[in-house]
BAFIFI-178418 format. One record per atom (N, C-alpha, C): residue number from 1; chain; atom name; x, y, z. Coordinates in nm, 2 decimals, padded with zeros to 4 digits, always signed. Example, Ala and Ser with C-alpha at 12.3 -4.5 7.8 and 13.67 -1.06 7.14 Angstrom:
// BAFIFI-178418
<r k="1" c="A" a="N" x="+01.32" y="-00.57" z="+00.78"/>
<r k="1" c="A" a="CA" x="+01.23" y="-00.45" z="+00.78"/>
<r k="1" c="A" a="C" x="+01.32" y="-00.33" z="+00.78"/>
<r k="2" c="A" a="N" x="+01.28" y="-00.22" z="+00.71"/>
<r k="2" c="A" a="CA" x="+01.37" y="-00.11" z="+00.71"/>
<r k="2" c="A" a="C" x="+01.29" y="+00.00" z="+00.79"/>
This chain:
// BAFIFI-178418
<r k="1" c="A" a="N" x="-01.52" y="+01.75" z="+01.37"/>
<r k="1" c="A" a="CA" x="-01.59" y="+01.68" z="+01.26"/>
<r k="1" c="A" a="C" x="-01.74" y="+01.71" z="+01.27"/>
<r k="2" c="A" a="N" x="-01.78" y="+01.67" z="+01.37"/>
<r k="2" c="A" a="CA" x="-01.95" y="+01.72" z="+01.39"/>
<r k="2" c="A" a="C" x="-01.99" y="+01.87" z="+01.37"/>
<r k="3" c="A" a="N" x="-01.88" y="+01.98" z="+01.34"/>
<r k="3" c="A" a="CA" x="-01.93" y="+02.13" z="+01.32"/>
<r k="3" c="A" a="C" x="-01.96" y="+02.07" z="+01.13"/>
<r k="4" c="A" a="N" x="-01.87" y="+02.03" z="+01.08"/>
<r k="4" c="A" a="CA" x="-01.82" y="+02.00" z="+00.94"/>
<r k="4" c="A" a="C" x="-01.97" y="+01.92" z="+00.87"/>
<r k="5" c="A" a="N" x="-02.03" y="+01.79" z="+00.93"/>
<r k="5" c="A" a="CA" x="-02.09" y="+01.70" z="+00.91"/>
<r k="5" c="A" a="C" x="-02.27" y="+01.84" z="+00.89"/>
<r k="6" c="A" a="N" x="-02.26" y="+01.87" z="+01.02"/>
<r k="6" c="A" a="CA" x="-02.38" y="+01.97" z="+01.06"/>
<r k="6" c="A" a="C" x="-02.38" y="+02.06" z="+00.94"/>
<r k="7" c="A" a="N" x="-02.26" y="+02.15" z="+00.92"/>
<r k="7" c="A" a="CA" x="-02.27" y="+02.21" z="+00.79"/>
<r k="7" c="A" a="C" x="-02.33" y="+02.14" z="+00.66"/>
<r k="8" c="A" a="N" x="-02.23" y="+02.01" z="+00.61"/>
<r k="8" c="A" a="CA" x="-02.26" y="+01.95" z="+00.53"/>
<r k="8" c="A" a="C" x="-02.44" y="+01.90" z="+00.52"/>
<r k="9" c="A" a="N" x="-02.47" y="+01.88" z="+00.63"/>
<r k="9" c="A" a="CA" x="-02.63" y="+01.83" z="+00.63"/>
<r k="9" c="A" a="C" x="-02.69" y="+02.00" z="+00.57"/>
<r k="10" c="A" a="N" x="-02.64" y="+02.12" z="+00.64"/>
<r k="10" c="A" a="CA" x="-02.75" y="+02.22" z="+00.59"/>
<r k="10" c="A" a="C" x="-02.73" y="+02.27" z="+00.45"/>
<r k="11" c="A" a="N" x="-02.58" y="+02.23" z="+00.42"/>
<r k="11" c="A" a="CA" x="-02.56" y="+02.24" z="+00.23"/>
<r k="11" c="A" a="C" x="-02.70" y="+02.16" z="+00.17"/>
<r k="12" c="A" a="N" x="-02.68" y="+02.04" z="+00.24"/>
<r k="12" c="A" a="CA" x="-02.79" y="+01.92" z="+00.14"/>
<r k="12" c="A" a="C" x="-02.92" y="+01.97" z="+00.16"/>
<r k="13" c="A" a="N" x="-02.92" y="+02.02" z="+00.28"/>
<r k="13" c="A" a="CA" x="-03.12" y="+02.09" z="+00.24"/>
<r k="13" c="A" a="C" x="-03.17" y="+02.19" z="+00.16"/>
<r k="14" c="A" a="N" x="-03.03" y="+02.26" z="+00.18"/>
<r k="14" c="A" a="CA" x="-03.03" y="+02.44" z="+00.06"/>
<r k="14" c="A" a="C" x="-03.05" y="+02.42" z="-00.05"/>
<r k="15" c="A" a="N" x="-02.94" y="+02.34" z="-00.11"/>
<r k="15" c="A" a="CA" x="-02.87" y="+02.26" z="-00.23"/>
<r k="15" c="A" a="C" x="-02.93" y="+02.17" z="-00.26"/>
<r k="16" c="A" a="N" x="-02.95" y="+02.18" z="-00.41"/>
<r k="16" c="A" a="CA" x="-02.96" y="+02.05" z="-00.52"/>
<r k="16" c="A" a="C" x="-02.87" y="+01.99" z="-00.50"/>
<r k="17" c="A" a="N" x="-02.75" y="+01.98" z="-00.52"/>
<r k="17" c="A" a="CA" x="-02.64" y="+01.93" z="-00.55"/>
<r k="17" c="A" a="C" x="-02.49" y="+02.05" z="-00.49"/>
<r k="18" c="A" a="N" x="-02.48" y="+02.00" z="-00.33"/>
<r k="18" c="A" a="CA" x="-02.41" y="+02.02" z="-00.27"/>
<r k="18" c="A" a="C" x="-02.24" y="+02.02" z="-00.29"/>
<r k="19" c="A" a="N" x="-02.16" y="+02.11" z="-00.27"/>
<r k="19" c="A" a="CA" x="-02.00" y="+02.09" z="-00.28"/>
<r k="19" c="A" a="C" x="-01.97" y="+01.97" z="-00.21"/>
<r k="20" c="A" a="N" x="-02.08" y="+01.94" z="-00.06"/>
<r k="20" c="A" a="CA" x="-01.98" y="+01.82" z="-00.01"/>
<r k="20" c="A" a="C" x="-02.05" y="+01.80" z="+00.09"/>
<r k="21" c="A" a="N" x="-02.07" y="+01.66" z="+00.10"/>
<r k="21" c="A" a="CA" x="-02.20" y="+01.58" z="+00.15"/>
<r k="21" c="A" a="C" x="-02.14" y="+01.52" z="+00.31"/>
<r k="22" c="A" a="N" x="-02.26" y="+01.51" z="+00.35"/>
<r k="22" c="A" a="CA" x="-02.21" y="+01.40" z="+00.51"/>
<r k="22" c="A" a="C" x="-02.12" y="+01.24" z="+00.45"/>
<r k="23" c="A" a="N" x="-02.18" y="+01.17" z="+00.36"/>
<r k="23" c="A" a="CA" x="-02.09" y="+01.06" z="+00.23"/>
<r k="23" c="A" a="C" x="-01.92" y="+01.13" z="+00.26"/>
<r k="24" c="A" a="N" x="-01.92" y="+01.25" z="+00.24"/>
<r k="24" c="A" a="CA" x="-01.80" y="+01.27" z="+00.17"/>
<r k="24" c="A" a="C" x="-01.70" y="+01.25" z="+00.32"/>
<r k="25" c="A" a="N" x="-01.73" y="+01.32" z="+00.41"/>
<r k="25" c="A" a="CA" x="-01.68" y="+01.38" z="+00.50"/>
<r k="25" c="A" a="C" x="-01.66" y="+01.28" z="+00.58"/>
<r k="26" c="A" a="N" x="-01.77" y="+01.12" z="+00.58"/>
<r k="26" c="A" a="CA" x="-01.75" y="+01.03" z="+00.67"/>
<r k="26" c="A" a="C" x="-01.65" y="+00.96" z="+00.57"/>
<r k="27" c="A" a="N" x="-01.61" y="+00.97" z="+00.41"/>
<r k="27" c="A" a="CA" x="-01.52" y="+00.89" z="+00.34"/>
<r k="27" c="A" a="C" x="-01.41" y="+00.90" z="+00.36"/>
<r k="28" c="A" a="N" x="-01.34" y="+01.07" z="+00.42"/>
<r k="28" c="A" a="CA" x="-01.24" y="+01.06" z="+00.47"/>
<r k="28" c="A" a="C" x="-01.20" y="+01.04" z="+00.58"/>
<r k="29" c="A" a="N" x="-01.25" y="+00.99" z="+00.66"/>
<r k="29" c="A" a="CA" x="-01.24" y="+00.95" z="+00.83"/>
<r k="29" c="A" a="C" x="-01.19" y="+00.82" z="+00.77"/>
<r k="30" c="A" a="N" x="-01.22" y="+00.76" z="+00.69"/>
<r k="30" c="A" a="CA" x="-01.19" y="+00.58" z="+00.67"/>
<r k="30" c="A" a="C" x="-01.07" y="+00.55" z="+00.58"/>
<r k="31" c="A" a="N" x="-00.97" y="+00.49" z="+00.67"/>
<r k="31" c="A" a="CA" x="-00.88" y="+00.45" z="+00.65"/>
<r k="31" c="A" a="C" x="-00.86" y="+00.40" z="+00.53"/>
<r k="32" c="A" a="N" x="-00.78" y="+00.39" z="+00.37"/>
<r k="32" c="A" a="CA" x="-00.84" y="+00.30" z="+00.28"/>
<r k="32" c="A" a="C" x="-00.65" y="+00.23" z="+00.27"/>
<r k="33" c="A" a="N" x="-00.63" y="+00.10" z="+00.27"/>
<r k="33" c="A" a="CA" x="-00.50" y="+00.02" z="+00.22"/>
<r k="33" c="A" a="C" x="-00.48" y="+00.04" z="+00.05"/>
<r k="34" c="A" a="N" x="-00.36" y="+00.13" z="+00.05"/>
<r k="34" c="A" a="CA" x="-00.37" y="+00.12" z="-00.08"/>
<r k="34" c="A" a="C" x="-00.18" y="+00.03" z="-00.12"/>
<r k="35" c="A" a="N" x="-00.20" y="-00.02" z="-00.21"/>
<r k="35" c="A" a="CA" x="-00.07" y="-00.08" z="-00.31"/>
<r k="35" c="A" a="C" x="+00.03" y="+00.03" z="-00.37"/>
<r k="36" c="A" a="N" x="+00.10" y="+00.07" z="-00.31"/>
<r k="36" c="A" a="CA" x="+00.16" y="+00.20" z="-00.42"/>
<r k="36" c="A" a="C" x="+00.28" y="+00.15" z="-00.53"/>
<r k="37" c="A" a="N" x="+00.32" y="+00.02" z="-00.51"/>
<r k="37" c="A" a="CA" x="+00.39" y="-00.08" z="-00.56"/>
<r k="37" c="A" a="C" x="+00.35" y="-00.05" z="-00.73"/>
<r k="38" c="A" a="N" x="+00.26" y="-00.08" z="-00.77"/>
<r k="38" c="A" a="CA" x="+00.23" y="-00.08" z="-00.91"/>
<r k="38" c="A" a="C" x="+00.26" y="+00.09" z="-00.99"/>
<r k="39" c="A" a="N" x="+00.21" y="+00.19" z="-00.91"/>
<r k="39" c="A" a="CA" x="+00.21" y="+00.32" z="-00.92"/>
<r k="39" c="A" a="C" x="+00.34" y="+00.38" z="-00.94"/>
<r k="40" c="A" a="N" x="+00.43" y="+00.34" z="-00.84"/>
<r k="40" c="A" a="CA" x="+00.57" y="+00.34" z="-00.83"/>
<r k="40" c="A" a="C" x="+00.65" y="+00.30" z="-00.95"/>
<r k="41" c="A" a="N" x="+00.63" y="+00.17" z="-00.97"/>
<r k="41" c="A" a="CA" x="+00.71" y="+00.14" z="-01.06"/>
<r k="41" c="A" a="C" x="+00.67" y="+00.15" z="-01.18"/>
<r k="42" c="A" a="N" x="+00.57" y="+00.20" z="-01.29"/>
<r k="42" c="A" a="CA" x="+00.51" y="+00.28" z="-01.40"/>
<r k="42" c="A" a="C" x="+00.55" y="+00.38" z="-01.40"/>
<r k="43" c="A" a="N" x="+00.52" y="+00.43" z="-01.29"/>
<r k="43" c="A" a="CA" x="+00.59" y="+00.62" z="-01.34"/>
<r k="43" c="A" a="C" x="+00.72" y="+00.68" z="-01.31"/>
<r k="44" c="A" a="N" x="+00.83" y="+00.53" z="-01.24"/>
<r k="44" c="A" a="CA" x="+00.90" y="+00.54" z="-01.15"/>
<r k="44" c="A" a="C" x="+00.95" y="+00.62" z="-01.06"/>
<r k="45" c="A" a="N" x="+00.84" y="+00.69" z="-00.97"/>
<r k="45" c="A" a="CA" x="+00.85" y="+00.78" z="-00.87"/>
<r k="45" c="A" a="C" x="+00.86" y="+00.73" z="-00.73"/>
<r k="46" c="A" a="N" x="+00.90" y="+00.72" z="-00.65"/>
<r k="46" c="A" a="CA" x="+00.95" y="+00.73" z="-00.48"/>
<r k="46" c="A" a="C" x="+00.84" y="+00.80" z="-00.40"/>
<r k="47" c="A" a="N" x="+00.71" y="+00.72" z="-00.36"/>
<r k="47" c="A" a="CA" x="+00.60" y="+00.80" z="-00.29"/>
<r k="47" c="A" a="C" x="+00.66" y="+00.82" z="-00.16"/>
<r k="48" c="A" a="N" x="+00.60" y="+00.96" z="-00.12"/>
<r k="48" c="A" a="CA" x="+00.64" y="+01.00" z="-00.01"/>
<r k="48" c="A" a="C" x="+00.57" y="+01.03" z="+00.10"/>
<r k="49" c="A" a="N" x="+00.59" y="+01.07" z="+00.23"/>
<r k="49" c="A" a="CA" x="+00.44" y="+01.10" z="+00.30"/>
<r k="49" c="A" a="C" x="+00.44" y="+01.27" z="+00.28"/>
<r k="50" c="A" a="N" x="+00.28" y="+01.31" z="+00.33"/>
<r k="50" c="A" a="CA" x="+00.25" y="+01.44" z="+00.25"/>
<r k="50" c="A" a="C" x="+00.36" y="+01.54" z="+00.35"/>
<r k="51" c="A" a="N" x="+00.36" y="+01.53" z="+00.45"/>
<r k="51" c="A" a="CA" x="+00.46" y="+01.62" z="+00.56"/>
<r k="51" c="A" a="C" x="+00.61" y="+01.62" z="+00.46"/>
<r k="52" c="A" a="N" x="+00.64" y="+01.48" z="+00.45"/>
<r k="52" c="A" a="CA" x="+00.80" y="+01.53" z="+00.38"/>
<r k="52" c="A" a="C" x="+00.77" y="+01.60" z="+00.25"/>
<r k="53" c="A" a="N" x="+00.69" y="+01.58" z="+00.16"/>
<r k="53" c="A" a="CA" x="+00.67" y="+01.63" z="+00.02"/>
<r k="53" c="A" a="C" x="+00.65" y="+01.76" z="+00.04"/>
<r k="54" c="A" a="N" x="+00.58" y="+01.81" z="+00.15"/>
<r k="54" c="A" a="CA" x="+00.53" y="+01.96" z="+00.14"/>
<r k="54" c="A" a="C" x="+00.67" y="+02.06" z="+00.17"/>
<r k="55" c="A" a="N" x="+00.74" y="+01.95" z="+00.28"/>
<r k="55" c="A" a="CA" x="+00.86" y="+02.04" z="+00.30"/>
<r k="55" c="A" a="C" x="+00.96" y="+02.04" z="+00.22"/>
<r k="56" c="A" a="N" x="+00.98" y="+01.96" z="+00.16"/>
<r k="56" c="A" a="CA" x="+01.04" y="+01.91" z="+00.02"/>
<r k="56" c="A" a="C" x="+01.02" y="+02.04" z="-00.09"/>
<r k="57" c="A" a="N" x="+00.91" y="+02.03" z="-00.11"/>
<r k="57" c="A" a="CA" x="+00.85" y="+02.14" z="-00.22"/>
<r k="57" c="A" a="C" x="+00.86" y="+02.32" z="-00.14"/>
<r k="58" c="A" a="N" x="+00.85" y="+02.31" z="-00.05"/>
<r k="58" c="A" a="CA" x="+00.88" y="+02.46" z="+00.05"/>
<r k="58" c="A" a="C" x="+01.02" y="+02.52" z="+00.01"/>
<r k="59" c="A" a="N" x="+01.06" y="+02.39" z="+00.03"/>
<r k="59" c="A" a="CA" x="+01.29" y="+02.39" z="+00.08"/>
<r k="59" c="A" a="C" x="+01.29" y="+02.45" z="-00.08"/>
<r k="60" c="A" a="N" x="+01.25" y="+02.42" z="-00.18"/>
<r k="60" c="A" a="CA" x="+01.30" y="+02.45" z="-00.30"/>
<r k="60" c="A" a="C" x="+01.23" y="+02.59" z="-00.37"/>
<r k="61" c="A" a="N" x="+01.12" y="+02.63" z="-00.33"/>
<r k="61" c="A" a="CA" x="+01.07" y="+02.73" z="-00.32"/>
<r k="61" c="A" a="C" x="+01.14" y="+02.85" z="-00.29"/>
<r k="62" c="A" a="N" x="+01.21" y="+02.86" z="-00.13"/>
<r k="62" c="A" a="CA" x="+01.30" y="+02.93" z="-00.07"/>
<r k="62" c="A" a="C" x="+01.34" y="+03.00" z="-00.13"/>
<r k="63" c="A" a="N" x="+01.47" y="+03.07" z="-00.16"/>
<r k="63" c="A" a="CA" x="+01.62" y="+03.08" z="-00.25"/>
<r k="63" c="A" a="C" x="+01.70" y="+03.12" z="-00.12"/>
């Protein structure tokens, strides 16, 4: 993370307006609680974690 954050600082000195900030990079280190309860049941989909979905999506790719 500290090669990533270092980059991101020398985007912000080059750059007006950088692809992706030290903000961003510490946003995803932080844990966020989310509800998927509401989400679920509107679009009625079965959230999954990203490991099973990707393999999920691979398996069917295959032939």
């Amino acid at each position: 993370m500290g090669l990533a954050i270092l980059g991101a600082r020398l985007l912000s000195g080059i750059m007006r307006r950088p692809p992706v900030t030290v903000d961003n990079l510490i946003g995803l280190t932080e844990s966020t609680p989310l509800d998927l309860g509401p989400m679920a049941r509107d679009l009625k989909v079965a959230p999954m974690a990203l490991d099973a979905g990707l393999a999920l999506s691979l398996k069917e790719e295959i032939p």
